[in-house]
N, CA and C of each residue as an Amber inpcrd file, in Angstrom:
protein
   195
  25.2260000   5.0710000  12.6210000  23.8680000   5.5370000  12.8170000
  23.0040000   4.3870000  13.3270000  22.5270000   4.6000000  14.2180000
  21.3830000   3.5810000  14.9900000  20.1000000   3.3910000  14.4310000
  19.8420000   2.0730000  13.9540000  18.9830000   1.3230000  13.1720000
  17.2910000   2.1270000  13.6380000  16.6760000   2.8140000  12.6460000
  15.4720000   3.1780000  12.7670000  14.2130000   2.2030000  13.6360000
  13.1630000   2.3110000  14.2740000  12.3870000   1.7310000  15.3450000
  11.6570000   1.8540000  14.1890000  10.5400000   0.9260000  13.3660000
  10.0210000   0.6600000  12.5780000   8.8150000   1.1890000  13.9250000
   7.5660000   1.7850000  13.3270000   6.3850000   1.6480000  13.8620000
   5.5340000   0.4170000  13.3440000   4.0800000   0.1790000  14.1190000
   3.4750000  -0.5250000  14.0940000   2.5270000   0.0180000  12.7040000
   2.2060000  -0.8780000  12.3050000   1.4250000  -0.9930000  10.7270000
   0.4310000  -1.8820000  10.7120000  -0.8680000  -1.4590000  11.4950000
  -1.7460000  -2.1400000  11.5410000  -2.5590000  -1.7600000  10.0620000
  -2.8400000  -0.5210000   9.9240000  -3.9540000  -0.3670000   8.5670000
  -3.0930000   0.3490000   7.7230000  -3.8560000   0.3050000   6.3430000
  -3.3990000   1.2550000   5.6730000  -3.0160000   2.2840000   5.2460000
  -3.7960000   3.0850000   6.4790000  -3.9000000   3.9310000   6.5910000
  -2.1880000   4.1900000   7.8090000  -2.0940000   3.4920000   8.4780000
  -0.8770000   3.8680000   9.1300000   0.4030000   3.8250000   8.1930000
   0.1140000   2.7700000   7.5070000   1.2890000   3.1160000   5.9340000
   1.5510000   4.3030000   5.7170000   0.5070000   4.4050000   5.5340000
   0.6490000   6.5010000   3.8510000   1.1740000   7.3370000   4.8210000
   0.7740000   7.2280000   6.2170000   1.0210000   8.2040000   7.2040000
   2.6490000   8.3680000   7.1340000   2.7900000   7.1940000   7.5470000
   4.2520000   7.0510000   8.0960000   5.1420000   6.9160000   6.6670000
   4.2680000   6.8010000   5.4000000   5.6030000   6.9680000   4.0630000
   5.2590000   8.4900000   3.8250000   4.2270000   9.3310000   4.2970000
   4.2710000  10.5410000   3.8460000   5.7720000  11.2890000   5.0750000
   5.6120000  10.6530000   5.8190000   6.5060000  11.0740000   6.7950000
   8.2780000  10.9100000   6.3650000   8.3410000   9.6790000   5.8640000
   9.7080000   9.0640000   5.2560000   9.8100000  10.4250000   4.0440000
   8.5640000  10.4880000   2.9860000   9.4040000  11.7600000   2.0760000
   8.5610000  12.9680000   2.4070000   8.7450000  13.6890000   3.2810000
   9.3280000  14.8550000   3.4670000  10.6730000  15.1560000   3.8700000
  11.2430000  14.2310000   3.9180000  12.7620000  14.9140000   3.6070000
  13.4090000  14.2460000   2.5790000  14.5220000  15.5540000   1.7870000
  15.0750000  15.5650000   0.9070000  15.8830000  14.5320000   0.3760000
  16.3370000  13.6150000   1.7030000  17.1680000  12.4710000   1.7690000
  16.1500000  11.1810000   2.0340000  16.5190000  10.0610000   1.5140000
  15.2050000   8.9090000   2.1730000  16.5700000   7.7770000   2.3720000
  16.2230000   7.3250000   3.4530000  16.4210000   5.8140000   3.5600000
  15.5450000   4.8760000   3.4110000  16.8640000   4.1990000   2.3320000
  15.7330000   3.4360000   1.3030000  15.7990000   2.2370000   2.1320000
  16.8620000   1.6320000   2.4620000  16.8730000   0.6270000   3.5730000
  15.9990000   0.3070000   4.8100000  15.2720000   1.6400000   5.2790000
  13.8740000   2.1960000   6.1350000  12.7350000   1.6570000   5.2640000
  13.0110000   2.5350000   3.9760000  11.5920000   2.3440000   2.7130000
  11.0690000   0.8890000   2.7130000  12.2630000   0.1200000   2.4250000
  12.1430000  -1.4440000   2.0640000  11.4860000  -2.0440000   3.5250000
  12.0540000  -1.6510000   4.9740000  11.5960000  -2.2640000   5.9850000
   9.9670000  -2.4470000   6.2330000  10.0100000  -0.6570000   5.9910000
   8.4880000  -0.1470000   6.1140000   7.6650000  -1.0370000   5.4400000
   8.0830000  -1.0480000   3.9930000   7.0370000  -1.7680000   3.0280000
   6.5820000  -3.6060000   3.3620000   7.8430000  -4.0760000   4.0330000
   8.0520000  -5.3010000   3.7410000   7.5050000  -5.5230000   5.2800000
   7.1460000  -4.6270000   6.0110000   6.4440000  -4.6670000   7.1730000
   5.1340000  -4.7660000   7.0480000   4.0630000  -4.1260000   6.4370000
   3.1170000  -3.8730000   6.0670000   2.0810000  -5.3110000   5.4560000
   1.2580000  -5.5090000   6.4050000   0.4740000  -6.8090000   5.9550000
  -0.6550000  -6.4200000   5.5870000  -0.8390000  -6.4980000   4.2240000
  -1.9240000  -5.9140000   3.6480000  -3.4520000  -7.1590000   4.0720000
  -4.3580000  -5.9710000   4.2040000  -5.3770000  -6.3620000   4.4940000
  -6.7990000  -5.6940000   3.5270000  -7.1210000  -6.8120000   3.0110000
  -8.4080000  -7.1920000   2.3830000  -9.6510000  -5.5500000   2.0970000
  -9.8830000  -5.4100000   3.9590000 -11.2330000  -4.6160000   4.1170000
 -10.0330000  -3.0370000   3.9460000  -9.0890000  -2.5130000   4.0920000
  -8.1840000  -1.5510000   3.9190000  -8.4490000  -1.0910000   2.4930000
  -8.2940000  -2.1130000   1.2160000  -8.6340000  -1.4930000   0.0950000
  -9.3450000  -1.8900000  -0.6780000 -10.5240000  -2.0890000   0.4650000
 -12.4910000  -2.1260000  -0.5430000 -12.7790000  -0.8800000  -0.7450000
 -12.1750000   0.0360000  -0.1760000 -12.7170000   1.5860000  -0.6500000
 -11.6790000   2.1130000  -2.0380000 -11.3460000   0.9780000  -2.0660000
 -10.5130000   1.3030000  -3.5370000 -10.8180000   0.5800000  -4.9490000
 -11.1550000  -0.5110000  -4.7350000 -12.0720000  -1.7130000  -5.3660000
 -13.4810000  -1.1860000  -5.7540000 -13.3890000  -0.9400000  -7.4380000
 -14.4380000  -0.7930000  -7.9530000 -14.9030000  -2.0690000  -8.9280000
 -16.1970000  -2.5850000  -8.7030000 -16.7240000  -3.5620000  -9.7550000
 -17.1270000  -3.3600000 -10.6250000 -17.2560000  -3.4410000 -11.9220000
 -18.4920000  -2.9310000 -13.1070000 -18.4340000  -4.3270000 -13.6160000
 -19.4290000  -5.0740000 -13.5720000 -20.3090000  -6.3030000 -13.8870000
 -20.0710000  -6.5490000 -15.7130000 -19.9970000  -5.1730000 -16.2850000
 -20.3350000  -4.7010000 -17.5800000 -18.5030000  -4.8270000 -18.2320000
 -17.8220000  -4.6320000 -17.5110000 -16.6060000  -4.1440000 -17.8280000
 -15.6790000  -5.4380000 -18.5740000 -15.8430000  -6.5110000 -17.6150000
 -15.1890000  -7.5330000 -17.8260000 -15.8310000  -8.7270000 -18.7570000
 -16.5770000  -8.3890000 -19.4790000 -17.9330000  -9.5640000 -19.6770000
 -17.4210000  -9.9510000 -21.4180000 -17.5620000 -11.2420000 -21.4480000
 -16.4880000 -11.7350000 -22.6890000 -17.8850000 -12.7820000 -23.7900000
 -17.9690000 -12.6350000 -24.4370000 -19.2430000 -12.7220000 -25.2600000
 -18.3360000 -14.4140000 -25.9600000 -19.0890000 -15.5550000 -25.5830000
 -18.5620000 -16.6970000 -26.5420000 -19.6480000 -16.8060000 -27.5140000
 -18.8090000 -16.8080000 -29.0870000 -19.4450000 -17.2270000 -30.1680000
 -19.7220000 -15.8620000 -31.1010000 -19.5490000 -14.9040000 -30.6080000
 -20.2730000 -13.6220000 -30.8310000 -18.8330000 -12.7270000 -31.8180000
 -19.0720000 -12.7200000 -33.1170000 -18.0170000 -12.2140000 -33.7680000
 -17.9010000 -11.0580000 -34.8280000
């Protein structure tokens, strides 16, 4: 079988595309899976819409018992 043509993976959005594409079928090449993933250069501004802050959340009180 002739080695899969990896697409281009500029955003994140071209990821999900192309792994929603890998499982719809019943069979996966995982050897594809691993390429895909290990292709993929994650970028910063891709998952600020995923990145939530709460100022409140993380806040660690010294002395206070």
């Amino acid at each position: 079988m002739a080695e899969k043509q990896l697409p281009a993976l500029d955003t994140l959005n071209d990821l999900v595309q192309e792994l929603r594409t890998v499982f719809q079928s019943d069979s996966v090449d995982v050897d594809y899976l691993r390429a895909l993933l290990a292709a993929y250069k994650s970028n910063p501004k891709d998952w600020k819409q995923y990145a939530v802050f709460d100022p409140y959340r993380y806040v660690i009180s010294y002395g206070l018992y």
